[in-house]
NUMAR-932443 format. One line per 5 residues: their letters; for each residue x, y, z of N, C-alpha, C. Coordinates in Angstrom, 2 decimals, always signed. Layout:
N
a	X/Y/Z/X/Y/Z/X/Y/Z  ...
END
This chain:
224
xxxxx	+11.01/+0.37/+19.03/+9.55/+0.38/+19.18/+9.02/+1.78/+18.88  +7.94/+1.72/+18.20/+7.19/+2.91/+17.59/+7.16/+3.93/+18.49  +6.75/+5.11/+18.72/+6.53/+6.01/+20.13/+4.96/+6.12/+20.10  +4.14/+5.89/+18.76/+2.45/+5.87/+18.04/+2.31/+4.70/+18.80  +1.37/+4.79/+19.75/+0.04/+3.65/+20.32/-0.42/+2.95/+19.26
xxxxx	-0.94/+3.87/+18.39/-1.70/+3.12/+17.12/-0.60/+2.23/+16.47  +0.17/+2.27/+16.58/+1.42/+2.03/+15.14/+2.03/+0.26/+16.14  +2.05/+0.95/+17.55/+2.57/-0.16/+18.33/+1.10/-1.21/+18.91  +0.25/-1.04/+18.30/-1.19/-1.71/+18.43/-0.86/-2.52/+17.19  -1.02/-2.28/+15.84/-0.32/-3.24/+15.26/+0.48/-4.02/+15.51
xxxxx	+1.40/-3.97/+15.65/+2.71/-5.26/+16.38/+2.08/-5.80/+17.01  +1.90/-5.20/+18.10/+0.78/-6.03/+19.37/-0.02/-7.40/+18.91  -1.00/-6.51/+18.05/-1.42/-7.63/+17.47/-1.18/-8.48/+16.98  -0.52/-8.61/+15.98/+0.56/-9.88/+14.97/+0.95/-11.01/+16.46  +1.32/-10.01/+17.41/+2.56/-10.86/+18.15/+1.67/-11.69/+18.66
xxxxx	+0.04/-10.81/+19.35/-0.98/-11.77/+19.79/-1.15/-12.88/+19.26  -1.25/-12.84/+18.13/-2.22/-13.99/+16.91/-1.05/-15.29/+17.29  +0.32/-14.69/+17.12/+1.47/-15.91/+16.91/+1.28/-16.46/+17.98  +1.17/-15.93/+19.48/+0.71/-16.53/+20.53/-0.40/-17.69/+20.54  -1.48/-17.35/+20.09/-1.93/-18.22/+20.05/-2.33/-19.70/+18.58
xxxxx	-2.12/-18.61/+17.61/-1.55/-19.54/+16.20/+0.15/-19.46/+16.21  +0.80/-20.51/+16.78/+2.25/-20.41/+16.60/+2.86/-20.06/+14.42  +1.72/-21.06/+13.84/+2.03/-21.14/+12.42/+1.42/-20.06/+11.28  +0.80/-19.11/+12.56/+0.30/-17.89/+11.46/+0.78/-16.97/+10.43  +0.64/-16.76/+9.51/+1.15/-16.50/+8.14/+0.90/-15.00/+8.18
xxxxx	+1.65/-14.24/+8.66/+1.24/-12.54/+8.49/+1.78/-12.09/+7.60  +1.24/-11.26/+6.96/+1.49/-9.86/+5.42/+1.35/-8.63/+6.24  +2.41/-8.14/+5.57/+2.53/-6.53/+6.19/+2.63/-6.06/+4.40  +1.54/-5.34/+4.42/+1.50/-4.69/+3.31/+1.62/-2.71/+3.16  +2.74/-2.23/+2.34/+3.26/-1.09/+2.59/+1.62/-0.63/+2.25
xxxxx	+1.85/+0.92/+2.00/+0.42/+1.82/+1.54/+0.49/+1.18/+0.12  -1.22/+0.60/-0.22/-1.70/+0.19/-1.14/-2.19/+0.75/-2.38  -1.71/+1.02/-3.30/-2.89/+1.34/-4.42/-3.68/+0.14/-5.54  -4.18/+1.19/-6.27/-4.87/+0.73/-7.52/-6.23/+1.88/-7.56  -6.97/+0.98/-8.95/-7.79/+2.14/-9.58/-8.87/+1.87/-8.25
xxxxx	-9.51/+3.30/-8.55/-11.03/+3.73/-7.57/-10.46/+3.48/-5.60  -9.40/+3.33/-5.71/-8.64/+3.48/-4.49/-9.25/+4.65/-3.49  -8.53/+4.74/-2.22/-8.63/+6.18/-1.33/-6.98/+6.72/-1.48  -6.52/+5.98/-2.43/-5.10/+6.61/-1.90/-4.52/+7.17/-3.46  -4.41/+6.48/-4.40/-4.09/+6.94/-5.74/-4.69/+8.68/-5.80
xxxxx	-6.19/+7.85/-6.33/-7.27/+8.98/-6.55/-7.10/+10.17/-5.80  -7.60/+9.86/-4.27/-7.36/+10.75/-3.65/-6.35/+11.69/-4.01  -5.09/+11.51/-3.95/-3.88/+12.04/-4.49/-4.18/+12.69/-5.34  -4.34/+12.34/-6.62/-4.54/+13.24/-8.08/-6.08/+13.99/-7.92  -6.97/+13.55/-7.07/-7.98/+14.98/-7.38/-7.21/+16.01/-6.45
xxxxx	-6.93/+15.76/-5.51/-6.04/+16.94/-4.69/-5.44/+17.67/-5.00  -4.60/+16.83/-5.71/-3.02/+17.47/-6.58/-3.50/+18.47/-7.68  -4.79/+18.30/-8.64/-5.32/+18.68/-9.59/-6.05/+19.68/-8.89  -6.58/+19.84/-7.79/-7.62/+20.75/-7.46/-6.80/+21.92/-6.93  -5.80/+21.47/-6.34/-5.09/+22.63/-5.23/-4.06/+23.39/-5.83
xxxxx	-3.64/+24.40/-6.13/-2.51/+25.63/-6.95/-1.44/+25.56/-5.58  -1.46/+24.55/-4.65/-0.57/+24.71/-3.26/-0.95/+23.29/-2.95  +0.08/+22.46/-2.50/-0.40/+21.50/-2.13/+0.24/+21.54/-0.58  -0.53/+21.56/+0.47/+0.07/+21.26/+1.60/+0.53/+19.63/+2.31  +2.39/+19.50/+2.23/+3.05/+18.05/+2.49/+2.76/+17.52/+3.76
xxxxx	+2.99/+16.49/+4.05/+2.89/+16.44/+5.48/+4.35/+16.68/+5.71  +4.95/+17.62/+6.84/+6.56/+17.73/+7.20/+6.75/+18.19/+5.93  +7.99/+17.79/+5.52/+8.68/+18.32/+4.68/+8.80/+17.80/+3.79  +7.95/+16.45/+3.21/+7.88/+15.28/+2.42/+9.06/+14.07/+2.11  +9.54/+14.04/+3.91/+10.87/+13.42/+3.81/+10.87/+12.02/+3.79
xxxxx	+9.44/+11.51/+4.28/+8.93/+10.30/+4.59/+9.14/+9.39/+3.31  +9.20/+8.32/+3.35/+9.49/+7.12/+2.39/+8.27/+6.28/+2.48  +7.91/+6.09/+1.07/+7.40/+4.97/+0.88/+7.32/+4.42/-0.22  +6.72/+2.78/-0.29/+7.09/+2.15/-1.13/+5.57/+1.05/-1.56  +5.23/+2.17/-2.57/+3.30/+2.06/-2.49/+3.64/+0.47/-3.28
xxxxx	+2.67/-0.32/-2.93/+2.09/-1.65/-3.83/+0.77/-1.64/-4.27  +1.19/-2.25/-5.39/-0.74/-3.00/-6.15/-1.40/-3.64/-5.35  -2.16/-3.16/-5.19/-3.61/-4.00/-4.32/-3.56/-5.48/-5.13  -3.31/-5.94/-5.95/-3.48/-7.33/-6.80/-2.31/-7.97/-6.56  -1.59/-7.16/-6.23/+0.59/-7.95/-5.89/-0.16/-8.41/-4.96
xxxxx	-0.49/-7.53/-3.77/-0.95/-8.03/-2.49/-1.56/-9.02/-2.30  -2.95/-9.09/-3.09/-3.86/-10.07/-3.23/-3.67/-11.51/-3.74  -2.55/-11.43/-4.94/-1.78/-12.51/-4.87/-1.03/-13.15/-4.15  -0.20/-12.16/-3.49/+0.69/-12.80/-2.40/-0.35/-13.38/-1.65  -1.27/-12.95/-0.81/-2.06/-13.63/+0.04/-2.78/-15.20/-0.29
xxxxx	-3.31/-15.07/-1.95/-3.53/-16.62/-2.03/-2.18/-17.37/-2.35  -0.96/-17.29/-2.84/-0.03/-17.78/-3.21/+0.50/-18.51/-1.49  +0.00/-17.44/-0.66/+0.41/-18.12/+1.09/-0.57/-19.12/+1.52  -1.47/-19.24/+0.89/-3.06/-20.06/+1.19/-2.43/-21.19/+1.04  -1.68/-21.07/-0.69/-1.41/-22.28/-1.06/-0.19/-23.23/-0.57
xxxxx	+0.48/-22.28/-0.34/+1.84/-22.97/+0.63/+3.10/-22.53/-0.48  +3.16/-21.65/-1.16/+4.20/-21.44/-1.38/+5.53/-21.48/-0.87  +5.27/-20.92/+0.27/+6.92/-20.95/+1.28/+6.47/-21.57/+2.63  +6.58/-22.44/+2.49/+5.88/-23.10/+4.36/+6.35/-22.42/+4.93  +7.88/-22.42/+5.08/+8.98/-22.44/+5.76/+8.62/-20.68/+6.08
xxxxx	+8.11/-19.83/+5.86/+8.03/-18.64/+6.13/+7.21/-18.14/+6.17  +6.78/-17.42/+7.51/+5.59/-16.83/+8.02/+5.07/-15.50/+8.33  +6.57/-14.74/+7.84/+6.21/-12.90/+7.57/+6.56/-12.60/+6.44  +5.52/-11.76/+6.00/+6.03/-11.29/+4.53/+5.59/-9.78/+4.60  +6.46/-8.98/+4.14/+6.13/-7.47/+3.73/+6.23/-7.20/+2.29
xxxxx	+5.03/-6.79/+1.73/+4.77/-6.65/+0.81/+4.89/-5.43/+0.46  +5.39/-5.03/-0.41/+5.97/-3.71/-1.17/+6.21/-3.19/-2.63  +5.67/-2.32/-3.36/+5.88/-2.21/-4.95/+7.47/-1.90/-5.50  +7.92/-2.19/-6.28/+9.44/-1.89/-6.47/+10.13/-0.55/-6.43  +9.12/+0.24/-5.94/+10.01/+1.71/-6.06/+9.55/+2.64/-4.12
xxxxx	+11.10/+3.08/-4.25/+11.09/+3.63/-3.37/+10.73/+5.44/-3.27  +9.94/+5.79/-2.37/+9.80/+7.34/-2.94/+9.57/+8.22/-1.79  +10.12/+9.33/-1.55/+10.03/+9.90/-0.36/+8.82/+10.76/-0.64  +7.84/+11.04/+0.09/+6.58/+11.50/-0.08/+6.49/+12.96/-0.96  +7.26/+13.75/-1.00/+7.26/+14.49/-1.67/+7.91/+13.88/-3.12
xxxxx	+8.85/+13.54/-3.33/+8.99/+12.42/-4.63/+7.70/+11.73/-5.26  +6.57/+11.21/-4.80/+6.04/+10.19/-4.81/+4.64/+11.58/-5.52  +4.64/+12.39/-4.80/+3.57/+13.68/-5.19/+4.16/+14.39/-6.27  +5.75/+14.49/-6.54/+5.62/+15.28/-8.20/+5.78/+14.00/-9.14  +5.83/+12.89/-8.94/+5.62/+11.92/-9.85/+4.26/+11.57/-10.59
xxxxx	+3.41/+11.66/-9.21/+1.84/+11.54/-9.70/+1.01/+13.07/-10.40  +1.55/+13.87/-9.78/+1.68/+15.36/-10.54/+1.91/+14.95/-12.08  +3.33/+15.06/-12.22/+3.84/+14.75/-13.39/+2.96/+14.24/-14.35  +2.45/+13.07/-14.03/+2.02/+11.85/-14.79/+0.20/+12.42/-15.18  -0.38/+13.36/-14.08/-1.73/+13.85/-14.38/-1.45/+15.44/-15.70
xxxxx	-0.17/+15.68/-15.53/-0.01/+17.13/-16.07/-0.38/+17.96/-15.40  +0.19/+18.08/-13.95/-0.54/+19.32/-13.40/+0.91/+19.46/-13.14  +1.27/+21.11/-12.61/+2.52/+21.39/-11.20/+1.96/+21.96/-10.34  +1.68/+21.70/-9.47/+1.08/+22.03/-7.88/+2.76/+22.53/-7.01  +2.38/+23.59/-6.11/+2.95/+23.93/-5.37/+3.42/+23.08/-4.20
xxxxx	+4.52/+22.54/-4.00/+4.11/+21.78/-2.70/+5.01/+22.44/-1.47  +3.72/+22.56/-0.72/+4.67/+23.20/+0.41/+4.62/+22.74/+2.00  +5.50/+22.39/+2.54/+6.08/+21.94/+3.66/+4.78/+22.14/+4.90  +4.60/+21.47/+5.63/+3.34/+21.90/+6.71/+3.85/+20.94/+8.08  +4.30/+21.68/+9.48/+4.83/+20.75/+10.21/+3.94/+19.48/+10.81
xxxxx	+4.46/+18.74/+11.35/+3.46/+17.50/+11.72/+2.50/+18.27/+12.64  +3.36/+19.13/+13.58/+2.59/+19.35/+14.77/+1.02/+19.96/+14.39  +1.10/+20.88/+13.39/+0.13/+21.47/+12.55/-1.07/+20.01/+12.11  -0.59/+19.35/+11.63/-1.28/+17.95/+10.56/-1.68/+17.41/+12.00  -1.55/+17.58/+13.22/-1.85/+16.27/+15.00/-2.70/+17.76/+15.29
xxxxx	-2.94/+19.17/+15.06/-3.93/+19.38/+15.42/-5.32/+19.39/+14.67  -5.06/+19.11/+13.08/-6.22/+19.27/+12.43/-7.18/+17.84/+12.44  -5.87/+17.26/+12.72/-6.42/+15.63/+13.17/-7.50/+15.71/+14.37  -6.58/+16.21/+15.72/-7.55/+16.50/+16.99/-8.76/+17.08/+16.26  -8.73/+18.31/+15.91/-10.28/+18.79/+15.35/-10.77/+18.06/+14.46
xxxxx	-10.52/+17.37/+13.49/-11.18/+16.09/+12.50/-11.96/+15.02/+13.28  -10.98/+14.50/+14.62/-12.43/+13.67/+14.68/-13.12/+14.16/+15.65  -13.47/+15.60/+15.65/-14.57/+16.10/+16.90/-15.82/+16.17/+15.61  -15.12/+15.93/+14.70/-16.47/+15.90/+13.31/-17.01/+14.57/+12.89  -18.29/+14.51/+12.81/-19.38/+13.20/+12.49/-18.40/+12.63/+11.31
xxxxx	-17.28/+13.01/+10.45/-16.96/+12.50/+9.42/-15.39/+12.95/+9.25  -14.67/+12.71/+9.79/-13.30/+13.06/+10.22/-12.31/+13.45/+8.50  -11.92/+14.33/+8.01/-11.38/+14.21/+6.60/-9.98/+13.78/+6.99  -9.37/+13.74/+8.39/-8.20/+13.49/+8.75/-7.80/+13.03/+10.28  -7.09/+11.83/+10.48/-7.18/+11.69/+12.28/-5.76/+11.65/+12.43
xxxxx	-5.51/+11.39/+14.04/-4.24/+11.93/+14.47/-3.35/+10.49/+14.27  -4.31/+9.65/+13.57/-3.52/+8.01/+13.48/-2.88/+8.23/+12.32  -3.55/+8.57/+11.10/-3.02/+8.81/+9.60/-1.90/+9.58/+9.70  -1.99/+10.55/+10.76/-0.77/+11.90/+10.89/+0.41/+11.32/+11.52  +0.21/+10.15/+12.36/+1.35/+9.33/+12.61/+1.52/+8.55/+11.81
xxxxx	+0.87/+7.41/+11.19/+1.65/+6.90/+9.89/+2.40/+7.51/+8.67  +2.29/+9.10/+8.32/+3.09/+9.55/+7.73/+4.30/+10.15/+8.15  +4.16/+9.71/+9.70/+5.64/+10.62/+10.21/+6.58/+9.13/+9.94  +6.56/+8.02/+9.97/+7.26/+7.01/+9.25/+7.69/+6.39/+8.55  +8.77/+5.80/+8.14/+8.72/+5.33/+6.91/+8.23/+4.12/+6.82
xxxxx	+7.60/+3.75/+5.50/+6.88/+2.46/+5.16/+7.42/+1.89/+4.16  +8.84/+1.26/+4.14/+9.58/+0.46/+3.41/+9.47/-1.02/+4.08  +9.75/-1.86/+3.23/+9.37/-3.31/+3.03/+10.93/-3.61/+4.03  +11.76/-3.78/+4.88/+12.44/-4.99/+5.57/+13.28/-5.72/+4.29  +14.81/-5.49/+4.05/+15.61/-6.24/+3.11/+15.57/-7.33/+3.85
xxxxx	+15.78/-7.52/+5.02/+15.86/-8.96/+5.91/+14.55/-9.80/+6.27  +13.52/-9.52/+5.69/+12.06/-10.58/+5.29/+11.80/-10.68/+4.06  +11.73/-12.05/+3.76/+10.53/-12.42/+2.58/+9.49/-11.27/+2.00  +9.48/-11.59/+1.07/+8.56/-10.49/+0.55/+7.77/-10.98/-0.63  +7.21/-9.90/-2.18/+6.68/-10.62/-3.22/+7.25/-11.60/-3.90
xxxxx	+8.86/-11.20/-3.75/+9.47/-12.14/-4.67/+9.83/-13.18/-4.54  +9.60/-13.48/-3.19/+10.11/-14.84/-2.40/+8.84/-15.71/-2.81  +7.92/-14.70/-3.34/+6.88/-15.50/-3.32/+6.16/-15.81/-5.04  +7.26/-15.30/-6.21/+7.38/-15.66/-7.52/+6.64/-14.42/-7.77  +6.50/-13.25/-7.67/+5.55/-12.11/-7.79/+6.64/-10.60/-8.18
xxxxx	+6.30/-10.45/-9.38/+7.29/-9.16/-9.64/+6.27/-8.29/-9.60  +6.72/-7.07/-8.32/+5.51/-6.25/-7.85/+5.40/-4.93/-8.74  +4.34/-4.59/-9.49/+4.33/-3.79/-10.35/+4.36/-2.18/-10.05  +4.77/-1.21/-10.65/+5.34/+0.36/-10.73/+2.94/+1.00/-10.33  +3.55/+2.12/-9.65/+2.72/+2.98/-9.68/+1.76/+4.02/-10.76
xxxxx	+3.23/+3.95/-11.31/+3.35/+4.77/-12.97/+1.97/+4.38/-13.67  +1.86/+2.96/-14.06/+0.93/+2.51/-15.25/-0.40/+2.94/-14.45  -1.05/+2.47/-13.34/-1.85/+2.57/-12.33/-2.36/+4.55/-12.30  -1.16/+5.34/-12.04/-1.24/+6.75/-12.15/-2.22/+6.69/-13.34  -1.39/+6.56/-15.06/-2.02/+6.36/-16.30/-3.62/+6.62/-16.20
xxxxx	-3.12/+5.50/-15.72/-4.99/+4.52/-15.75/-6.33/+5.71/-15.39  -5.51/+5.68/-14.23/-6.34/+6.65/-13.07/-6.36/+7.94/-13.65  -5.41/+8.74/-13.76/-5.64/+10.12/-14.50/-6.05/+10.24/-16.03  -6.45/+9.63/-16.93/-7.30/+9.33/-18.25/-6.75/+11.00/-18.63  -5.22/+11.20/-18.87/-5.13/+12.61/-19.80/-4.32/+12.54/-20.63
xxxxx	-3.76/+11.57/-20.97/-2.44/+11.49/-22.07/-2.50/+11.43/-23.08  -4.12/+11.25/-23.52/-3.98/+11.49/-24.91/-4.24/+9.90/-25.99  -3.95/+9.03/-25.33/-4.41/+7.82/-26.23/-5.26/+6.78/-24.92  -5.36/+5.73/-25.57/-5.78/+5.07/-24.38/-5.35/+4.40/-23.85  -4.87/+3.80/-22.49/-4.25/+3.05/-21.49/-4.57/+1.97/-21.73
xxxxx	-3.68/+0.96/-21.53/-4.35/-0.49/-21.19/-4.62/-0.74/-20.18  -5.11/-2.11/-20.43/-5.27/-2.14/-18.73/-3.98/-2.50/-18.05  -4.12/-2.66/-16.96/-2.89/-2.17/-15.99/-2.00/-3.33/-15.97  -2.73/-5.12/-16.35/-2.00/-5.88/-16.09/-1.26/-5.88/-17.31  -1.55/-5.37/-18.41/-0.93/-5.52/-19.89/+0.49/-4.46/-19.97
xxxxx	+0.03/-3.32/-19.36/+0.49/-2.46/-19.50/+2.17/-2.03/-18.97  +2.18/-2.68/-17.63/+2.96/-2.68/-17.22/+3.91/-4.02/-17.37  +5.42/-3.66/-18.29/+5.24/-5.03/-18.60/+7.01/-5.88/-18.01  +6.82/-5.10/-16.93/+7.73/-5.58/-15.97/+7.19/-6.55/-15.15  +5.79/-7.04/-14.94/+5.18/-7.71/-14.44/+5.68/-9.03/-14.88
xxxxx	+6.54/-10.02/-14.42/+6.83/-11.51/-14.48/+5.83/-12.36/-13.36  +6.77/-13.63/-13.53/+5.72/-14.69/-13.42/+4.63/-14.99/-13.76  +3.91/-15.85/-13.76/+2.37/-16.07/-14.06/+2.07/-14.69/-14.28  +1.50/-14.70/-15.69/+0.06/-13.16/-16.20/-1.11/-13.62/-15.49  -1.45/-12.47/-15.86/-3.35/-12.62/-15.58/-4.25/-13.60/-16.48
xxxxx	-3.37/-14.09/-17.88/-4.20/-15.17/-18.37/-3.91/-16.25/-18.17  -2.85/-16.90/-16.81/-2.25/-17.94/-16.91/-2.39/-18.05/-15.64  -2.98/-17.07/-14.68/-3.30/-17.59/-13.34/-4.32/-18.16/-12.89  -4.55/-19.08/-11.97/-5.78/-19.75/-11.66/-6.83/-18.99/-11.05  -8.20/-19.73/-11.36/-9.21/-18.86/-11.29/-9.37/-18.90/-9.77
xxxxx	-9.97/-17.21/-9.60/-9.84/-16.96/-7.87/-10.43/-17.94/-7.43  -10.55/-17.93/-6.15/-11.07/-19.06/-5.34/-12.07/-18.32/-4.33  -13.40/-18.94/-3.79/-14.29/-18.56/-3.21/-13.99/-18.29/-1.78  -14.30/-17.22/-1.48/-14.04/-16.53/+0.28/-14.41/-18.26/+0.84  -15.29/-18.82/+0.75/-15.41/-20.01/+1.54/-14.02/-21.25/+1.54
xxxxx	-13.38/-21.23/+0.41/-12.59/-22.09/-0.14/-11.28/-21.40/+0.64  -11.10/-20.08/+0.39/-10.04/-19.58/+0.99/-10.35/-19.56/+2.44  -11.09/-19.86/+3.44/-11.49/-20.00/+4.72/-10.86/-20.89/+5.26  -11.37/-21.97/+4.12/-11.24/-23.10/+4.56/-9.52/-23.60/+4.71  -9.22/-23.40/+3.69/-7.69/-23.39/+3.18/-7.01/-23.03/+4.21
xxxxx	-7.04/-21.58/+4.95/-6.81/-21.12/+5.91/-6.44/-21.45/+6.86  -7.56/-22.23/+7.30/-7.40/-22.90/+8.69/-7.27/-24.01/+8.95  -7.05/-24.71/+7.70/-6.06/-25.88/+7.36/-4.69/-25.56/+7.65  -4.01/-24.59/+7.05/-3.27/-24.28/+6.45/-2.12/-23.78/+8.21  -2.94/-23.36/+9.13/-2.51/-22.72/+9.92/-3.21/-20.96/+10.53
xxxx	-3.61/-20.63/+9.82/-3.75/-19.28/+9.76/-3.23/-18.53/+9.00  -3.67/-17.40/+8.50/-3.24/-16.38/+7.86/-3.69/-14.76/+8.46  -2.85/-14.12/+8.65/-2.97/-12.93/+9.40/-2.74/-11.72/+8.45  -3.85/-10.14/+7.72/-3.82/-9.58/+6.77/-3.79/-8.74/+7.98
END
């Protein structure tokens, strides 16, 4: 069990919902990207702005970023009943990267080299404390605990692929987002072309927040 309140408030919750929806369908989705994101972007104006980049710790932390659209699929692909039989899924992009890994990759890919240098947590839990004594917090002491963990997907749960979904690389997405290489990007579903199963021109057309409601609570529940 987590030693983060916040982190063990999650669980909490899930466990609540099953309590009272025994057949609820939960997604645990690792840290998310895609374009106009808070998390890509963020990253590369940082990385680009700063001659020092301060890590959280020592950038030992793991994670294993996904497409906001893997995700989004997985979630209607559960609407529809893909896997009855299974009711947790952690959703995760195919690469694993320890946070400092994950920052000279997106470096890399913008053309910058930023300094990166080590900053202890304890440092990152007080700027947090002073962040939210501000009308607009740039950092809280919850974010400073989700990076002291790792956020890898569970080999022993279901995941995208259980669910016909080959979860796509960061890389093409970086591309996209940093516009410096020199020709032009495709778009992201073309581009990346490790992407199997159903394309984007062969998948069915989304379905209306009302339709997916409804589906829902037919369906049992679904827990994001």
């Amino acid at each position: 069990m987590s030693r983060s309140s916040y982190i063990r408030s999650r669980g909490e919750g899930g466990q609540a919902v099953r309590n009272v929806f025994p057949g609820a369908i939960i997604l645990r989705p690792a840290v998310m990207f895609g374009p106009d994101d808070n998390f890509l972007t963020t990253l590369l104006a940082l990385l680009r702005r700063l001659p020092v980049y301060p890590m959280f710790g020592r950038g030992r932390t793991r994670l294993q970023p996904a497409f906001v659209e893997d995700v989004a699929e997985a979630i209607v692909r559960c609407i529809q009943g893909a896997e009855p039989d299974k009711t947790i899924f952690e959703c995760a992009g195919p690469d694993v990267y320890t946070y400092a890994e994950l920052l000279e990759t997106i470096a890399a890919e913008a053309g910058v080299r930023p300094v990166l240098a080590p900053m202890p947590f304890s440092l990152w839990h007080l700027l947090g404390f002073l962040g939210e004594l501000l009308p607009s917090s740039p950092i809280t002491r919850n974010q400073v605990e989700l990076m002291e963990i790792d956020t890898v997907a569970s080999t022993e749960l279901p995941g995208c692929h259980d669910l016909g979904i080959s979860p796509r690389s960061i890389i093409p997405c970086c591309n996209r987002c940093s516009g410096i290489r020199g020709k032009a990007v495709e778009s992201y579903e073309t581009a990346d072309q490790g992407h199997s199963g159903p394309g984007c021109d062969t998948r069915p057309a989304p379905k209306t927040a009302a339709t997916m409601r409804s589906e829902a609570a037919s369906s049992g529940g679904l827990v994001f």
